[in-house]
C-alpha angles and dihedrals in degrees: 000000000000116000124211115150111147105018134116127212128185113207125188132219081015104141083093144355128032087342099054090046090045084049089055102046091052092048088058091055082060111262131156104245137220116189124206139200141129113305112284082017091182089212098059098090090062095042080053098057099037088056088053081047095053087054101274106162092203120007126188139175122220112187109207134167101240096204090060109079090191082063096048074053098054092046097054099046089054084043095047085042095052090055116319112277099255086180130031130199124196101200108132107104140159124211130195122175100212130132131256093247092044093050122115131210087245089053102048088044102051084044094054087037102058097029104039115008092046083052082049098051100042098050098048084052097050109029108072090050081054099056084050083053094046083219121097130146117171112172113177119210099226125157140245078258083074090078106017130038141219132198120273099013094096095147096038094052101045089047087047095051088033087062086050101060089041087059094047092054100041087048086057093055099049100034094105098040118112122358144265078265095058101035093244128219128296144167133205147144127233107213103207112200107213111330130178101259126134077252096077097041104099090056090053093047081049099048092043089062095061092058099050089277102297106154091203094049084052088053105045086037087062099035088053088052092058117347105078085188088063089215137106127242113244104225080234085065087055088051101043085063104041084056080047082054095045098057130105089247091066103064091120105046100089140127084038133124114217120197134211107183114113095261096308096134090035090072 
């Protein structure tokens, strides 16, 4: 089994949802865990507990504004400065299915800020302390939108393929940092299919009214357009791979996107 005594790993937009469950799954390998959500986050407390719970030895929450950089900043310094951030999870995203005619500067901006910028700024703060270290490990939460696209999800998707192809480079230049001993330092993004998460709500309400309100017709009528599985990802399932990611054995499995989305970028 995974272990991570004496880590510590930062997760954002981990008070629910795949953060919350990655969160979990590392805090019962044993790190040390920071939560992270907007500032007064009311579910902190829980997320909290439930990390403790998991097996967290130490568990904190840092609220930070994700679309100011001088707050990521800020974050990272107070993170680094509780105990150095040996993994790093990009979770915290925003989605809002809009056109591309329809789309408005706020909205592009948010979108790139929250999904790509935020990837950006937390990795420049936390990667070099991680070559000194010789122990890295950054694993993005993208989205099968990363590789393949879908109609009116223009921001989403050009923040999704744009965190890619973060991941790819920063994965080049730390490829050859630390040692099989050590564990190393890689990068890489997870691409979750749907998944039940709060996120993909609104497109479930939509699809279920169109079936006379029938939550489960909504579901099945938006897995048969793309998920060939016809299942759902649990958010656990999203955690149990990024703790495979962060162990030693897995020093050479950088620069890659994994998805987890039932053969829908397979087709």
């Amino acid at each position: 089994m995974t272990n991570l005594s004496g880590r510590t790993a930062l997760v954002t937009g981990s008070v629910q949802g795949i953060g919350l469950a990655v969160a979990k799954a590392l805090a019962g390998a044993g790190a040390r865990i920071a939560l992270h959500g907007l500032p007064g986050e009311a579910q902190a407390p829980a997320a909290l507990e439930a990390v403790r719970a998991a097996g967290a030895p130490e568990a904190r929450f840092f609220g930070a504004d994700l679309t100011d950089p001088e707050a990521i900043a800020a974050m990272m310094a107070e993170a680094e400065g509780w105990g150095g951030v040996d993994i790093l999870i990009n979770n915290a995203g925003i989605q809002i299915t809009v056109s591309l005619e329809d789309a408005d500067r706020a909205t592009w901006d948010a979108i790139i800020a929250v999904n790509l910028s935020a990837a950006f700024h937390t990795m420049h703060a936390a990667l070099p302390a991680m070559a000194r270290r010789g122990y890295g490990r950054v694993v993005n939460i993208a989205s099968v939108h990363g590789l393949v696209a879908s109609v009116n999800k223009a921001p989403y998707v050009a923040a999704k393929h744009g965190l890619v192809g973060l991941s790819k480079v920063a994965a080049l230049e730390y490829a050859a940092q630390g040692s099989r001993e050590s564990g190393g330092i890689t990068v890489n993004c997870i691409a979750p299919g749907w998944t039940e998460t709060k996120l993909i709500e609104p497109q479930i309400e939509a699809r279920a009214a169109l079936h006379g309100g029938d939550r489960e017709k909504g579901i099945a009528d938006l897995l048969a357009e793309k998920q060939p599985s016809l299942r759902t990802s649990d958010p656990s399932e999203i955690g149990a791979l990024a703790l495979w990611l962060c162990d030693p054995v897995a020093h050479n499995v950088t620069g890659t996107t994994i998805p987890v989305d039932g053969g829908w970028t397979a087709q």
